[in-house]
LOGUVO-778843 format. One record per residue (C-alpha): x, y, z. Coordinates in Angstrom, 3 decimals. Each point is the difference from the previous one (the first is absolute). Layout:
# LOGUVO-778843
+----------+----------+----------+
:        x :        y :        z :
+----------+----------+----------+
:        X :        Y :        Z :
...
+----------+----------+----------+
This chain:
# LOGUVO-778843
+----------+----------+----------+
:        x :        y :        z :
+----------+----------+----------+
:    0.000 :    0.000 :    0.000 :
:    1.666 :    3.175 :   -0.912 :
:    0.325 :    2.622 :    1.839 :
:    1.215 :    3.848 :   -0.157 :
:    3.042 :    1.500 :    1.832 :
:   -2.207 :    2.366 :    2.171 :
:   -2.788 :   -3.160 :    0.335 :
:    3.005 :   -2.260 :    1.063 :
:    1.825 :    2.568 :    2.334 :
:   -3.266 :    1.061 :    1.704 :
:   -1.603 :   -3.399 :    0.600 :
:    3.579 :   -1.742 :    1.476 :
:    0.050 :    2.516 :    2.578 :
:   -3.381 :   -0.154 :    1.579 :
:   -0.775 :   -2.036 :    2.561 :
:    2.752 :   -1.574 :    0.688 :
:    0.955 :    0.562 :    3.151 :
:   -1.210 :   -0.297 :    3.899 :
:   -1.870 :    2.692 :    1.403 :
:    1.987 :    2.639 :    2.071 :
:    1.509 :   -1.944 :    3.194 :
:   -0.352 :    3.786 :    1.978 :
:   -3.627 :   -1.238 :    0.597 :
:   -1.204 :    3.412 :    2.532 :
:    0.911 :    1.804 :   -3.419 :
:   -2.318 :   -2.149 :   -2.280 :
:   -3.368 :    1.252 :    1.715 :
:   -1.166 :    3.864 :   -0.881 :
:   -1.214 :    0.554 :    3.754 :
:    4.107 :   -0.223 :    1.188 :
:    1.944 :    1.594 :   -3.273 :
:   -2.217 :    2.868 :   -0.017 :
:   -0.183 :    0.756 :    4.185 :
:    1.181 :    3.035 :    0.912 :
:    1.184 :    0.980 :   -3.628 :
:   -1.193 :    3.338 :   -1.147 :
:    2.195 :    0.934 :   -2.701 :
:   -0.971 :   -0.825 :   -4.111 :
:   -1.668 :   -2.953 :   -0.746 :
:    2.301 :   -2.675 :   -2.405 :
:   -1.513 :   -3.180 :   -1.949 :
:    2.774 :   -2.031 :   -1.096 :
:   -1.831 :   -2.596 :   -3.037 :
:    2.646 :   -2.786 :   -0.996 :
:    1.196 :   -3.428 :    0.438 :
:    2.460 :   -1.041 :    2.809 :
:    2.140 :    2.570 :   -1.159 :
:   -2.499 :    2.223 :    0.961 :
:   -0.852 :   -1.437 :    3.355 :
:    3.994 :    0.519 :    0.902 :
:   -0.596 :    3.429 :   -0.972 :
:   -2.740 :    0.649 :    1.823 :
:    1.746 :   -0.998 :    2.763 :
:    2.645 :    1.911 :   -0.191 :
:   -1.890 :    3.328 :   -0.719 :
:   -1.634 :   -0.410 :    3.321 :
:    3.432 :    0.363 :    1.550 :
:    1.158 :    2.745 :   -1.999 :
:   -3.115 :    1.782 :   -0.123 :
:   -1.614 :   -0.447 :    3.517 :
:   -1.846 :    2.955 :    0.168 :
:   -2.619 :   -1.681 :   -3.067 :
:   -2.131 :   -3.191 :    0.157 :
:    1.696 :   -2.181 :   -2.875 :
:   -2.613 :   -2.748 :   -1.584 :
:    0.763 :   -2.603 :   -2.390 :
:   -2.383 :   -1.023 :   -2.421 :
:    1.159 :   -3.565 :   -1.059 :
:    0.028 :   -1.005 :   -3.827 :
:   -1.333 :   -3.700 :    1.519 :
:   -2.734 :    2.051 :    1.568 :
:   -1.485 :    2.404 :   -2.823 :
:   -2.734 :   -1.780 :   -1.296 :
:   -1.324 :   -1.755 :    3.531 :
:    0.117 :    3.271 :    1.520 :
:   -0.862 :    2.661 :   -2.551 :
:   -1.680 :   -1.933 :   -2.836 :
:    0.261 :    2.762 :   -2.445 :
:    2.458 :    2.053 :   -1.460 :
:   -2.579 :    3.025 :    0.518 :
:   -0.659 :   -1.015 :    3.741 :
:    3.847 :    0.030 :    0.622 :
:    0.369 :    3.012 :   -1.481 :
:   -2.191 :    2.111 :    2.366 :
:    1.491 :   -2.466 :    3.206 :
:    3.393 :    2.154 :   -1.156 :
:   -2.050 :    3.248 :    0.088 :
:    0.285 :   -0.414 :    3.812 :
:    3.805 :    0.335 :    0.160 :
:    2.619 :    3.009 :   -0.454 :
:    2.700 :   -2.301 :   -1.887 :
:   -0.480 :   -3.160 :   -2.178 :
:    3.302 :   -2.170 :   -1.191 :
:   -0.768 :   -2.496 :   -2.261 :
:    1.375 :   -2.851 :   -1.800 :
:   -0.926 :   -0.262 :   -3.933 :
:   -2.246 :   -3.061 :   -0.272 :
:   -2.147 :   -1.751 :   -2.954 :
:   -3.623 :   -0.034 :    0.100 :
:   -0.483 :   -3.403 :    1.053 :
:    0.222 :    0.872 :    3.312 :
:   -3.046 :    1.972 :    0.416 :
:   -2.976 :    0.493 :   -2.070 :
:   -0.165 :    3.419 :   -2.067 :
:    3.307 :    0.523 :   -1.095 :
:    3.978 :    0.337 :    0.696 :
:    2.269 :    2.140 :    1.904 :
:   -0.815 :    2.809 :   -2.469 :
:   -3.623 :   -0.473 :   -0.058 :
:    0.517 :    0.304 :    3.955 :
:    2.212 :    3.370 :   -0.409 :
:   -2.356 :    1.560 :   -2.687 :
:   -2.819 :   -0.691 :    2.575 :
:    2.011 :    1.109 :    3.016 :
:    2.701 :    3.017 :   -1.205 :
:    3.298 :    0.452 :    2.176 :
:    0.617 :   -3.941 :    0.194 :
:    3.911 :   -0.119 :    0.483 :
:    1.670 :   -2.761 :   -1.554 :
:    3.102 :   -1.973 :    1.376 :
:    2.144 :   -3.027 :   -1.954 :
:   -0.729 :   -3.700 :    0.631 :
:    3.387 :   -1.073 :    0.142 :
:    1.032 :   -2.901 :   -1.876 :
:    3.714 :   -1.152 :    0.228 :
:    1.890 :   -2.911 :   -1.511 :
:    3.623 :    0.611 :    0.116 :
:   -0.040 :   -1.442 :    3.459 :
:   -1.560 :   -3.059 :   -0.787 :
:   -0.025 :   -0.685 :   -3.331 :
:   -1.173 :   -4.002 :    0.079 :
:   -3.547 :    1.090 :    1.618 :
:   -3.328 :   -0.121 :   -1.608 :
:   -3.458 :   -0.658 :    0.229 :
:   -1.303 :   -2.671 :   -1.689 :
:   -3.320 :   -0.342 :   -1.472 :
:   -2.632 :   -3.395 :    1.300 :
:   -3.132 :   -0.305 :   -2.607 :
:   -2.557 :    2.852 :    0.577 :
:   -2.305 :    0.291 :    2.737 :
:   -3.252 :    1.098 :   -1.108 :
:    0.980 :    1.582 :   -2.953 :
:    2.980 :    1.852 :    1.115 :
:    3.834 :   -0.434 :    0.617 :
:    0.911 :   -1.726 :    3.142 :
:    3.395 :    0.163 :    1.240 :
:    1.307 :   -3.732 :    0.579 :
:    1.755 :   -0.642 :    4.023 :
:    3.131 :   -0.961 :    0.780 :
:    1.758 :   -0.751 :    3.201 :
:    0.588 :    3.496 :    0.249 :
:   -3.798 :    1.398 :    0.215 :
:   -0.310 :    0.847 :   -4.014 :
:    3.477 :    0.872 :   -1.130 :
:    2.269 :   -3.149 :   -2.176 :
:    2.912 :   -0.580 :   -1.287 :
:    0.874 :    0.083 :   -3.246 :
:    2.638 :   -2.955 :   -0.087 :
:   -2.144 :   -1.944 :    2.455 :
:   -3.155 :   -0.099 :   -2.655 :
:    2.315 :   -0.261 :   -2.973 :
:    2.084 :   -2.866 :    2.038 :
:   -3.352 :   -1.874 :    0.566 :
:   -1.426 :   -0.043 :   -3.299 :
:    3.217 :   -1.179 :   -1.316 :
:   -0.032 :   -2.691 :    2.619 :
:    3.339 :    0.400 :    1.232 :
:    0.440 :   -1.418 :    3.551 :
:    0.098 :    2.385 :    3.000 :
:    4.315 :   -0.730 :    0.368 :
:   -0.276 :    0.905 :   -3.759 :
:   -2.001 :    3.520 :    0.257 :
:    2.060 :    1.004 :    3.216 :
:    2.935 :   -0.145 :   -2.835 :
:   -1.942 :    2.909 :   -1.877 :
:    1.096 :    2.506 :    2.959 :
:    3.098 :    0.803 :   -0.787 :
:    1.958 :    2.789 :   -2.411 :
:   -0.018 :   -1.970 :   -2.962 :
:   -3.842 :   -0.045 :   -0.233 :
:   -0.582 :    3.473 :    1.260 :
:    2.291 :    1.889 :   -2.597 :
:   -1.456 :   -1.544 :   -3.044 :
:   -3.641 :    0.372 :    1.062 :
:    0.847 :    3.637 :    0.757 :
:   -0.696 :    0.052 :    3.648 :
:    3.327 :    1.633 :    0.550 :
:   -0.874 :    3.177 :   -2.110 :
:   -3.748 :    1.045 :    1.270 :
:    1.157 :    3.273 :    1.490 :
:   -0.697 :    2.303 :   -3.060 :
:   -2.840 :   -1.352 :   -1.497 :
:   -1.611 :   -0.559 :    3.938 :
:    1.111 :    3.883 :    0.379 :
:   -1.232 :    1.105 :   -3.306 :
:   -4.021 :   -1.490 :    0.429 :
:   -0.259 :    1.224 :    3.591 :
:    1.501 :    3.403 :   -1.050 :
:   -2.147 :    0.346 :   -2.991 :
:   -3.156 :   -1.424 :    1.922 :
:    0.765 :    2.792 :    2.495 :
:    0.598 :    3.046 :   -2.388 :
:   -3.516 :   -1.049 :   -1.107 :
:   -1.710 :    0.992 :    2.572 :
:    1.539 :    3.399 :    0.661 :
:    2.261 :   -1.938 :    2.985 :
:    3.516 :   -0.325 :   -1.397 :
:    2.231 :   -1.580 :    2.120 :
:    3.220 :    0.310 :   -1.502 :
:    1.570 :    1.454 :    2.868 :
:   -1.421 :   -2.557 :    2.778 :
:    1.328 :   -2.838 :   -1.837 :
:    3.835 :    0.611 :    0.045 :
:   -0.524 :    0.875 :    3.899 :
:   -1.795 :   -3.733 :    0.083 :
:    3.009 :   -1.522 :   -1.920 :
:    2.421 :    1.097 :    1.848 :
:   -1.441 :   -1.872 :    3.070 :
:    0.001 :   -3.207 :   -1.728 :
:   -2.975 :   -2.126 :   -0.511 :
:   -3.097 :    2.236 :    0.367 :
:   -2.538 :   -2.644 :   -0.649 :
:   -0.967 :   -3.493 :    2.001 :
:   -1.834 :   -1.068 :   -2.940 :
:   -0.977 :    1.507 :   -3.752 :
:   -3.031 :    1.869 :    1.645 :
:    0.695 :    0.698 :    3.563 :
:    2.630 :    2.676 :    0.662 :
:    1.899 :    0.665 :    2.995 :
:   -1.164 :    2.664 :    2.840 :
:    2.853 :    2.727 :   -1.482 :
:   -2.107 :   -0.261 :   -3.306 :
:   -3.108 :    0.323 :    1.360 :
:    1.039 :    2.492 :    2.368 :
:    1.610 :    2.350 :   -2.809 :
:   -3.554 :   -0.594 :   -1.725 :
:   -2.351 :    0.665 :    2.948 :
:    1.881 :    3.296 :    0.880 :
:    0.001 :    1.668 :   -3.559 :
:   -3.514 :   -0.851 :   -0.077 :
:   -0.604 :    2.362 :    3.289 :
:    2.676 :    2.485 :   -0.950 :
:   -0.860 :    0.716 :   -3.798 :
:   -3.895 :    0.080 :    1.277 :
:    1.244 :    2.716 :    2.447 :
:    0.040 :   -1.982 :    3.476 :
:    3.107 :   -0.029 :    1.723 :
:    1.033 :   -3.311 :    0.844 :
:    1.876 :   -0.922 :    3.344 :
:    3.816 :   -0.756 :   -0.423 :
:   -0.239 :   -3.440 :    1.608 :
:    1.253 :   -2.717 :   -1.876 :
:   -3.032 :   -1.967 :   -0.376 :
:    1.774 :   -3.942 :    0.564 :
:    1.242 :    1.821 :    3.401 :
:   -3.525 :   -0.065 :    1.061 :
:   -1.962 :   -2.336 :   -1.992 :
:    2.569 :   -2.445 :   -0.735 :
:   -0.891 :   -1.653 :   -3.874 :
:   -3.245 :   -0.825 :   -0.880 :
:    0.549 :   -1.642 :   -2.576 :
:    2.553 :   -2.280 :    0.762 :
:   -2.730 :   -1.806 :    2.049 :
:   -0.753 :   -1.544 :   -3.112 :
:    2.345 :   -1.938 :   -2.572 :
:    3.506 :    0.151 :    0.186 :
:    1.501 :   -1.468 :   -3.089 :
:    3.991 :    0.070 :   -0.133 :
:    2.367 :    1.780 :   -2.254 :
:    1.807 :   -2.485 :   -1.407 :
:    3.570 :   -0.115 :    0.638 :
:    0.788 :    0.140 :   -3.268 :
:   -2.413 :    2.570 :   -0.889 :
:    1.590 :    2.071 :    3.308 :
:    3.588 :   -0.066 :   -1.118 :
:   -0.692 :    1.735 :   -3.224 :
:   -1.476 :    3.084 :    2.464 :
:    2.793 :   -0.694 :    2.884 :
:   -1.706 :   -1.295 :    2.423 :
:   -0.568 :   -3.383 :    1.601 :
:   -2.673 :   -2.047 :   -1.229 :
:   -1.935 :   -3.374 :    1.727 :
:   -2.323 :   -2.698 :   -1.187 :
:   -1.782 :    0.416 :    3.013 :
:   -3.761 :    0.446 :   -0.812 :
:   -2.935 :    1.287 :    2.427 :
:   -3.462 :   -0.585 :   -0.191 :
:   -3.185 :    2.394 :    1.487 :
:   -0.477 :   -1.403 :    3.553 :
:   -3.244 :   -1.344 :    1.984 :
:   -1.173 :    2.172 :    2.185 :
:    2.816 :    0.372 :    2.962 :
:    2.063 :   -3.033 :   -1.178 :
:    3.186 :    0.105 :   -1.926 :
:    0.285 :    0.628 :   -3.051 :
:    1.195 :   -3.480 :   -1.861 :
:    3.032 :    0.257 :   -1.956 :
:    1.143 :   -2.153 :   -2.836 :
:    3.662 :   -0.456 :   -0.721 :
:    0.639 :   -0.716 :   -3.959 :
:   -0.769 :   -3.783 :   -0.208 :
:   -3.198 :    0.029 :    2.631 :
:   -1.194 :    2.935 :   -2.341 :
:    0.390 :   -1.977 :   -3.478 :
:   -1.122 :   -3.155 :    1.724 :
:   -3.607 :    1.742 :    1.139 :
:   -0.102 :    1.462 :   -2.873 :
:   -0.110 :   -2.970 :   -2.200 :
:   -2.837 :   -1.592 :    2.200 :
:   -2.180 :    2.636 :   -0.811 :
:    0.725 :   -0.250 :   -3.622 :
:   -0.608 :   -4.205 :    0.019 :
:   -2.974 :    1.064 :    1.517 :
:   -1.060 :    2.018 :   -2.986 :
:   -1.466 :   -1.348 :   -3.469 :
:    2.253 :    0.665 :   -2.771 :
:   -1.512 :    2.175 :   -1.694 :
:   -0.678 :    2.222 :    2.845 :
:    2.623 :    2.399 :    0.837 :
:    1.149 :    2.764 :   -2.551 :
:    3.125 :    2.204 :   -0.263 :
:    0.950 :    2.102 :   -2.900 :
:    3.390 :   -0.001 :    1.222 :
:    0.527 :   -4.285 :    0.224 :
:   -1.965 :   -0.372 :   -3.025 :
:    2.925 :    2.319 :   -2.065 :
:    2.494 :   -1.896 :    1.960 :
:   -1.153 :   -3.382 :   -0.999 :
:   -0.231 :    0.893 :   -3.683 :
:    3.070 :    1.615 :   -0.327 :
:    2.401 :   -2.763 :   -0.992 :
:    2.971 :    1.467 :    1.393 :
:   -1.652 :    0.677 :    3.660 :
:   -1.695 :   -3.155 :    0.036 :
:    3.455 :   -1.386 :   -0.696 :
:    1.487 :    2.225 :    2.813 :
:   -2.487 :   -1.359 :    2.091 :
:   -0.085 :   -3.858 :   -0.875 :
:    4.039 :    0.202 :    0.991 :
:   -0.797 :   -0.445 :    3.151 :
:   -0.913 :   -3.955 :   -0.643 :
:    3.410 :   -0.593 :   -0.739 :
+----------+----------+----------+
């Protein structure tokens, strides 16, 4: 089923993570006690949700409400009805999103209806981790469904392209290593990963030219494609406030707040992929955890291996991904690949 770039970056980054673990700041009543100052609606996915958060810190004067993507068309039902549910506050920040979220229309139906909508960037990474994906299962009632994976919904690339060429699991661990990487290009991402999130930005009138060298130079500023680090998320959530004239607090949000999102998957830069940044990399990977338990962690084998049970678990024909599919039917990848029997 094909899909377009907006349709595909939209839809892979809602819903996708746990709600907010700062539960007194999930209900109205508390986040809005005692605050007097502008009223903020932050509408987005989990990136939203983290900057939310942090907005309540660096704004605490203003009650800060998110308005879940997950959430539009349970609790507003309309584009029309959301619209006028916005009226209410002094500053929107929204996320673009596609009209199948909500009856009536998109994001620009929403800011036609509702003028003054501020947009941010849904930021999408893969230099960092250049083997993840999200791979589609067959279509639940009519529409895409994203297929799991040991790690909630995000795969690997050599795992799914190791299983359908039935290599054993001593066989795919053999696809980790330099040799693969270079030819498959994971160890050049960085300027075509810059170059869409740049461009995606500019877009939207929110370049971010400038914030991205600052998050370079710190190393890895991502746990996964679509979950950035507090620094990013902090650098977002206080031009927000300052170009919307609120001064923001200078508190370093992770200081006080910690990182919301790392509460959710924590997938490794590979060493290999780490070296070509300087830094050190592991194949140490971290799932979402249950409630108050520990988050379960998967070293490179235990990943592969749980990985491959869910896909013997699958029909053949059931799981798609553009990017195995090319592999496979490129003679010299599939040849790369099919080393590994030797």
């Amino acid at each position: 089923m094909a899909l377009s770039t907006l349709h595909r970056r939209a839809f892979r980054a809602v819903g996708l993570s746990a709600p907010s673990w700062a539960k007194p700041w999930q209900t109205r009543q508390t986040a809005t006690a005692g605050r007097q100052g502008p009223k903020i609606a932050v509408l987005g996915n989990c990136q939203a949700r983290a900057i939310a958060q942090a907005m309540r810190l660096l704004a605490p004067a203003s009650a800060v409400d998110l308005v879940p993507f997950g959430r539009l068309k349970r609790d507003h039902g309309h584009i029309d009805t959301l619209a006028r549910a916005l009226g209410a506050y002094d500053h929107v920040f929204a996320q673009q999103f596609t009209a199948d979220l909500i009856p009536g229309g998109d994001i620009h139906a929403l800011r036609a209806a509702r003028p003054g909508i501020v947009l941010f960037p849904t930021i999408v990474f893969t230099a960092f981790h250049p083997d993840t994906l999200y791979v589609l299962g067959r279509p639940e009632r009519g529409r895409p469904h994203f297929a799991p994976s040991p790690m909630g919904l995000y795969h690997s690339a050599l795992a799914l392209a190791a299983h359908r060429l039935g290599l054993t699991l001593p066989q795919a661990i053999t696809l980790f290593r330099e040799e693969v990487f270079a030819p498959l290009g994971y160890l050049d991402v960085w300027d075509a990963a810059s170059r869409e999130l740049l461009t995606s930005a500019a877009e939207i009138g929110f370049p971010l030219n400038r914030e991205i060298l600052r998050w370079a130079r710190a190393g890895s500023f991502m746990h996964i494609i679509n979950h950035p680090k507090a620094m990013v998320v902090e650098d977002i959530a206080r031009r927000l406030l300052a170009e919307s004239g609120l001064a923001p607090e200078p508190v370093a949000v992770a200081d006080y707040l910690g990182d919301e999102l790392i509460r959710d998957v924590v997938w490794p830069v590979y060493p290999e992929v780490a070296e070509t940044f300087g830094f050190t990399g592991s194949y140490l990977f971290k799932n979402k955890p249950v409630g108050g338990a520990f988050p379960a962690l998967f070293d490179l084998e235990s990943f592969l291996r749980a990985s491959f049970a869910i896909y013997d678990a699958q029909p053949g024909d059931a799981l798609h991904c553009a990017r195995v599919d090319a592999w496979l039917a490129t003679p010299e990848i599939r040849a790369l690949l099919e080393a590994a029997r030797a």
